[in-house]
Every structure is written in C-alpha cells, then in structure tokens.
RODO-2510 file (C-alpha; in nm, 4 decimals, decimal comma):
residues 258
     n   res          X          Y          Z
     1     x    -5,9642    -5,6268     5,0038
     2     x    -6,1203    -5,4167     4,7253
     3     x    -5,7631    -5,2473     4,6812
     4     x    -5,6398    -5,6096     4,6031
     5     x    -5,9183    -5,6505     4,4025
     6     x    -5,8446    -5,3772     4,2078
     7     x    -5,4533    -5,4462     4,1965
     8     x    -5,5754    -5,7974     4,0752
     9     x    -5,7972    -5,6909     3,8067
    10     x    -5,5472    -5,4422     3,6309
    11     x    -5,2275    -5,6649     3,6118
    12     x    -5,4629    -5,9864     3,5117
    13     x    -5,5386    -5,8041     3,1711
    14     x    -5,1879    -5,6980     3,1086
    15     x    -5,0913    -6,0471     3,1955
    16     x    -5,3037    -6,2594     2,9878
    17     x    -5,1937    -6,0522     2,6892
    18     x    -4,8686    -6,0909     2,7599
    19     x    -4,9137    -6,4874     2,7982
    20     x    -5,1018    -6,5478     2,5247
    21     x    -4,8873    -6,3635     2,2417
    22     x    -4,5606    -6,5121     2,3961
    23     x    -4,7080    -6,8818     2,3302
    24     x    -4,8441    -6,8186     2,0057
    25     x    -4,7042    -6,7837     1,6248
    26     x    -4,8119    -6,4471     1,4749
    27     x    -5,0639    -6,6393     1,2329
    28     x    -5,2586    -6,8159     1,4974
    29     x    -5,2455    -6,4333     1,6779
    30     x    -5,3851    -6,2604     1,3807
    31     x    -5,6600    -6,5001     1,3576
    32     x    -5,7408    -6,4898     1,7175
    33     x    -5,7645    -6,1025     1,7119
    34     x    -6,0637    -6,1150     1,4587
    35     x    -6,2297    -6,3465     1,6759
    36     x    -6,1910    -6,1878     2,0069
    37     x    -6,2638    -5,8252     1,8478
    38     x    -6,5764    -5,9326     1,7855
    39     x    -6,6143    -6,0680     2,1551
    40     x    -6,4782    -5,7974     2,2753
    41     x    -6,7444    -5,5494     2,1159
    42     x    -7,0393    -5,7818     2,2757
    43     x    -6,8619    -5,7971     2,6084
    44     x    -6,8113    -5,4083     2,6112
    45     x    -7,1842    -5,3145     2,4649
    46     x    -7,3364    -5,5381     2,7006
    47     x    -7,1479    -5,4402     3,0260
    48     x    -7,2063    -5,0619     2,9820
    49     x    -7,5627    -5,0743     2,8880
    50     x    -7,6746    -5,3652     3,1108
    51     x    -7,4650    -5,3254     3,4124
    52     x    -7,2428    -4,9839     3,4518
    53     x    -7,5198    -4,7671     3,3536
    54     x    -7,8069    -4,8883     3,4916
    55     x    -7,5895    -4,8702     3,8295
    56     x    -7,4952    -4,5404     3,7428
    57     x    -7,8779    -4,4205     3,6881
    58     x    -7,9900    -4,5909     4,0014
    59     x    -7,8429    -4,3552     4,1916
    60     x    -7,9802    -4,0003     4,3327
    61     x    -7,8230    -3,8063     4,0570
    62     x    -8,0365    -3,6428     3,7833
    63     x    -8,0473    -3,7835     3,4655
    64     x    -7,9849    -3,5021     3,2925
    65     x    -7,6762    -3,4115     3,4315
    66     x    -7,5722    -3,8460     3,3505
    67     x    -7,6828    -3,7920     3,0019
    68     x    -7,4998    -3,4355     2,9515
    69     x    -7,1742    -3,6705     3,1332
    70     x    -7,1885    -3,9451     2,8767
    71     x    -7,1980    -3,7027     2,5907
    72     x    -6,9083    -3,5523     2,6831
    73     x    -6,7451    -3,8400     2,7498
    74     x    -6,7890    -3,9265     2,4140
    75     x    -6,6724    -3,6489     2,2864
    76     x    -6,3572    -3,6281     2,5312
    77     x    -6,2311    -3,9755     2,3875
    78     x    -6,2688    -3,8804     2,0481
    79     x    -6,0611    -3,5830     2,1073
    80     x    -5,8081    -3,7971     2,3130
    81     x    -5,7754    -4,0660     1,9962
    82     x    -5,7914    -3,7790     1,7917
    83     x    -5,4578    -3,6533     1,9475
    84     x    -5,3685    -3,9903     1,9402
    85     x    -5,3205    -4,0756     2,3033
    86     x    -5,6318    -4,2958     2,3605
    87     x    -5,4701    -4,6053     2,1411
    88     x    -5,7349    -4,8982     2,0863
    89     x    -5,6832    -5,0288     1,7312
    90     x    -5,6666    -5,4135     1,6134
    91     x    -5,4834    -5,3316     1,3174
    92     x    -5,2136    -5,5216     1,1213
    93     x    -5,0465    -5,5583     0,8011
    94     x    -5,2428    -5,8840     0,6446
    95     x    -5,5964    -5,7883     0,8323
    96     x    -5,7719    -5,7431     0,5062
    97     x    -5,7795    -5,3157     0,5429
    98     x    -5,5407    -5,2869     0,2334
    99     x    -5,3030    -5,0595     0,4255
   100     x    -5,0101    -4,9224     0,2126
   101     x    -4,6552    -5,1142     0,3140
   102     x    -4,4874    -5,0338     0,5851
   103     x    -4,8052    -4,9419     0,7362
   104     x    -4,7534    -5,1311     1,0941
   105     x    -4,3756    -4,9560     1,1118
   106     x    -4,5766    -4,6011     1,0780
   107     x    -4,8568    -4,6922     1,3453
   108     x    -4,5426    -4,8089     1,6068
   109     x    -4,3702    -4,4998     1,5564
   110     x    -3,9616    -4,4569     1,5990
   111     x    -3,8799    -4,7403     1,8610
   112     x    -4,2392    -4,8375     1,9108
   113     x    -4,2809    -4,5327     2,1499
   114     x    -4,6057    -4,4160     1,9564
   115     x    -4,7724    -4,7405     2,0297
   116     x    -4,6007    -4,7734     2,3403
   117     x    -4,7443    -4,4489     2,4823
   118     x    -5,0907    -4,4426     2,3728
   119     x    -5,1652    -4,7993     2,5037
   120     x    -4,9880    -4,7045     2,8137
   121     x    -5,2581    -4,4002     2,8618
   122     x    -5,5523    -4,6347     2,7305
   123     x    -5,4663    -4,8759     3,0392
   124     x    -5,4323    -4,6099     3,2951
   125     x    -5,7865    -4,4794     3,1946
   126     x    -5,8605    -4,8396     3,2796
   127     x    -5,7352    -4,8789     3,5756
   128     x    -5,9105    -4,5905     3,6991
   129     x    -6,2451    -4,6775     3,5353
   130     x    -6,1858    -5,0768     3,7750
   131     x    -6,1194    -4,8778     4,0387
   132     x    -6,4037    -4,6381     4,0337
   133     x    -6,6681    -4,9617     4,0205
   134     x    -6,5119    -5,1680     4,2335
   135     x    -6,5379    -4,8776     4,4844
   136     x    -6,9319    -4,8265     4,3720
   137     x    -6,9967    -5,2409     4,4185
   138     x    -6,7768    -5,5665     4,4223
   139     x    -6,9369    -5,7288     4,1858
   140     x    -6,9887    -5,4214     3,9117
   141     x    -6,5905    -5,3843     3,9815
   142     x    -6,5847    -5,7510     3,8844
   143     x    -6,8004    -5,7453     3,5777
   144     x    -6,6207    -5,4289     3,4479
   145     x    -6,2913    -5,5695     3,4710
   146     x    -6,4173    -5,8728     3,2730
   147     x    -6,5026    -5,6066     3,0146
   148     x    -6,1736    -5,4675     2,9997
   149     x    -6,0034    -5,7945     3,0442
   150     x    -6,2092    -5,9086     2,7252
   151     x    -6,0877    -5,5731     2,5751
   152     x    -5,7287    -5,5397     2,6533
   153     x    -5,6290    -5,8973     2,5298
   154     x    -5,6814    -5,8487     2,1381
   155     x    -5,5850    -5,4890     2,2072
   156     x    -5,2384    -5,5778     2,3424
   157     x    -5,1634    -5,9025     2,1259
   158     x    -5,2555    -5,6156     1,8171
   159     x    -5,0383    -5,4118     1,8887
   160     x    -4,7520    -5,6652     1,9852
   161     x    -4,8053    -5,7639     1,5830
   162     x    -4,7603    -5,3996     1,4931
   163     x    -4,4334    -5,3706     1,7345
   164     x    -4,3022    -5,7165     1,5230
   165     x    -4,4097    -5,5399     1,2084
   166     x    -4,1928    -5,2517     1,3009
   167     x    -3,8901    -5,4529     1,3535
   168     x    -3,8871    -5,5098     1,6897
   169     x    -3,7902    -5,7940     1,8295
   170     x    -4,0342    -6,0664     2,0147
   171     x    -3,8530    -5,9873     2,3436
   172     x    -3,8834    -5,6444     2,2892
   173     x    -4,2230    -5,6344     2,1972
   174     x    -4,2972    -5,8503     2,4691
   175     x    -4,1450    -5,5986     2,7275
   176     x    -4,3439    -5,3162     2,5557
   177     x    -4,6473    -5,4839     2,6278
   178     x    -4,5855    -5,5572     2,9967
   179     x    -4,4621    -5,2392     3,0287
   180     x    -4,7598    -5,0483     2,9227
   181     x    -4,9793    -5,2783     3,1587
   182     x    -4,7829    -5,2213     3,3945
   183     x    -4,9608    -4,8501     3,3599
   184     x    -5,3159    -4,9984     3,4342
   185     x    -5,1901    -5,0933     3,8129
   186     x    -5,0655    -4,7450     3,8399
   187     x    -5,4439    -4,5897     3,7407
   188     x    -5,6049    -4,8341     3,9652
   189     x    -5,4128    -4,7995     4,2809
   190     x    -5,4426    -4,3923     4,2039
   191     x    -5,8011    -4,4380     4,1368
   192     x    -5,8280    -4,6064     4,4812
   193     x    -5,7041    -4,3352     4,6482
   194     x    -5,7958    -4,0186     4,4626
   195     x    -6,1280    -4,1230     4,3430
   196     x    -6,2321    -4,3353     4,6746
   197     x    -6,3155    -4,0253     4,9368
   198     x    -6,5507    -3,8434     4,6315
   199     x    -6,8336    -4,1238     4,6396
   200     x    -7,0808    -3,8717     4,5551
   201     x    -6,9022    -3,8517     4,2007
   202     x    -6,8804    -4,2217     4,1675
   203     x    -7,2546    -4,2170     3,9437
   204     x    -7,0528    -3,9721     3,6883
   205     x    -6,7216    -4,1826     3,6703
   206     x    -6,9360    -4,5054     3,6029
   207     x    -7,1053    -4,3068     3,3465
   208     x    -6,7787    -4,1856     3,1866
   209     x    -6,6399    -4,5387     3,2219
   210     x    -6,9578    -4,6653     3,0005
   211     x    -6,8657    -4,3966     2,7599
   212     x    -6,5638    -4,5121     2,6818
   213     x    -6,6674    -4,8580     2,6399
   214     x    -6,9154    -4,7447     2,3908
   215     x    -6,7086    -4,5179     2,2157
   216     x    -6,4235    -4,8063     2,1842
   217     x    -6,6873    -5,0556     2,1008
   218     x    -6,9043    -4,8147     1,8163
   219     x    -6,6188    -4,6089     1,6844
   220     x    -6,3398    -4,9203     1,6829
   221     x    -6,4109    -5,2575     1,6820
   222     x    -6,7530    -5,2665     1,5272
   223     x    -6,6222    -5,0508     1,2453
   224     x    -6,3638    -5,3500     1,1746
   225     x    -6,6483    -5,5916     1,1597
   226     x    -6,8466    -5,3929     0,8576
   227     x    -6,6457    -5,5519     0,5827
   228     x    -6,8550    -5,7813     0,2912
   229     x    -6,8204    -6,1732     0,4275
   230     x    -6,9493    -6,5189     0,3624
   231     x    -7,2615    -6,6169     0,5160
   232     x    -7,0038    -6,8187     0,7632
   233     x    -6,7578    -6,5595     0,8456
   234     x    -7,1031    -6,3108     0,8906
   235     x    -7,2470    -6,5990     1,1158
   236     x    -6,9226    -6,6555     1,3300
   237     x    -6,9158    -6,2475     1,3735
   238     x    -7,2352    -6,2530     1,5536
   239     x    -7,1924    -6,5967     1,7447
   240     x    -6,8617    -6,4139     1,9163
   241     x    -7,0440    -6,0747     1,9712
   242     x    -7,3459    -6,2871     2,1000
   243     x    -7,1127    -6,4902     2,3135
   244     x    -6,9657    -6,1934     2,4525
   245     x    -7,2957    -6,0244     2,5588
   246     x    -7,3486    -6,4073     2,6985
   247     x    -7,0583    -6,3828     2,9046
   248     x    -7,1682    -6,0314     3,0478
   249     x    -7,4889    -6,1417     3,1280
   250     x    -7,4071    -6,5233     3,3225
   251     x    -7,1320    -6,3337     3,5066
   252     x    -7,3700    -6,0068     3,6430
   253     x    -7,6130    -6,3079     3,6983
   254     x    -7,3684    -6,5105     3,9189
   255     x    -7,1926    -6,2100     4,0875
   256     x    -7,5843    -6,1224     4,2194
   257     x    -7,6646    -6,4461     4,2866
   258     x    -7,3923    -6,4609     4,5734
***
C-alpha cells in the first residue's frame, strides 16, 4: 500500500498541473500563479517546520549531526540551482519583474530542453523526498505530498507559460509538462526501493527534504512576493500564505486524528 501511496502522490502533482493549464487561457494562468505562489510558500514553510522536522528531531539521532544535515542541504540546492538543474521559478514575461524581451524564450532554452530538464530533476528530488516520509509515517508521507502538490502546480503551469513564450505550441508544452512529471514517479518508486531498507537514515532524508522546502520557499517564492503593493494586493499576499499554513495545519490535524 505505501508503494501505491507513493505512486499516487507523485503522478497527482504532475497531473493537476497538467489539468489545470490545459483548461485555462494564459491570463487567468498568470493570475493564478501569483496567487498560488504565495500559497505555496505558506504550505511549504509550514510543513517543514511544523511537521517534517519535528518528525525528523524526534528521532534518536543527535541534533547536531540534523542541524549540520540541513545546512548542507541548503547549501547543496543552491549549488544545484546554481548549475541550473534544480528549476523552481514562477517567472513570465508580463509578471511585473521587467525582464528584457524575449526573456521567457532564453529561460526555455533551444526546444524547451532547459526548462524541460531542470523541472524534470526538481520532480525526481520530489519523488524521492514522498517516498522517504511516506516510508517514515503515512500520514507525514501524506502531508508532504500536499506540500509538494501545493508546490508543483504553479511551478508547472509557470513554466508551461515560459514553454508558450518560447514558441512552443500548447500541445507541446502540454507534453513537456507531463513528461517531466512523469520523472517524479520515477524518484518515488526508486526512493521506495533504494531508500526503504536504510531506515536508520530516514531522520537525515526528512531533514534534507525540509531543506529544500525552505530553500525553495526563502530563496524563490518569497523573494517574488517582496515587490511595493496596495494595501489589498499586500493583504491578499498574506491571506494565501496564511491559508496555506492553514491547510498544513487542518490536514497534520486530521491525518493524527485517524
């Protein structure tokens, strides 16, 4: 069961994304996007430092050696988006950044292969991060893939408006994006199997997992929120990162209460 669970959890994200940026015009997307990046931050903050963590530090490992692990998990995905195969930005000609022209056709890459590649590593991290806590607990696996869930959906309808930016067409773009969560399956089912007999490492890989929601969440997506607003927009920011530490905190809250 917890291998379906897994298998569940990775191709829901890549599926939702797909759904929702097949039945929507690119103007409604763009607007959704600067919503749900705000959700997504709340939803990431508050599943690392409320759930994966505290599991993590529950456990008979010393805290030093969980504190030296999220540092370097830190550092290892800045290094990875540094080389540019950890791929996590929102961003899209019209967002308000004031990127030069052309700017979406330069972030895809020839063909789309740039954008294709890095979000196909980004989800295979993921899948092996589900995997990893559904392994530790059911219900942590649960509330982590709601994180990345939350995550992956502005993620992948971003960078389906950067593929139609590029030139590509919707079907293509389309195919891109199923493609690359296609890779998530692949890191969960490997996670299942190469992670699952190493349970005594399972403390460090929920540690690195919350690393790399923190990192995406504090380096990315809050970032894209620090811009000068109305008193409205500023308002709506904080009701959608509230909302998504909300929806953290009901779900960790039902998942115990059964």
């Amino acid at each position: 069961m917890v291998l379906f669970y897994i298998v569940l959890a990775t191709f829901l994200g890549g599926l939702l994304s797909v759904l929702i940026a097949a039945s929507l015009t690119v103007s409604v997307l763009t607007r959704v996007v600067r919503d749900l990046v705000s959700l997504s931050a709340g939803v990431l903050l508050g599943t690392a430092l409320l759930n994966v963590l505290p599991e993590a530090f529950e456990s008979h490992a010393s805290p030093q050696s969980l504190f030296a692990t999220l540092l370097g998990g830190l550092l290892f995905f800045f290094l990875l988006e540094k080389a540019e195969l950890y791929r996590h930005q929102h961003h899209h000609e019209g967002d308000d950044h004031h990127h030069h022209h052309g700017f979406d056709r330069a972030q895809a890459g020839r063909g789309g292969w740039s954008v294709l590649m890095g979000d196909s590593i980004h989800n295979f991290c993921d899948g092996i991060i589900i995997a990893a806590a559904f392994l530790t607990d059911v219900r942590l696996g649960a509330v982590t893939a709601l994180a990345i869930i939350a995550h992956e959906i502005p993620q992948e309808v971003g960078d389906y408006i950067v593929l139609l930016n590029a030139g590509l067409s919707r079907r293509k773009a389309l195919l891109y994006n199923a493609a690359s969560g296609l890779a998530a399956v692949a890191g969960g089912v490997l996670g299942y199997y190469i992670v699952g007999p190493w349970r005594e490492m399972f403390p460090y890989l929920l540690v690195v997992a919350a690393s790399s929601f923190i990192y995406v969440a504090v380096a990315d997506l809050i970032p894209q929120l620090q811009h000068r607003l109305s008193w409205r927009d500023t308002a709506a920011q904080l009701a959608w990162l509230g909302g998504g530490l909300l929806i953290v905190v009901v779900a960790a809250g039902s998942l115990h209460a059964h």
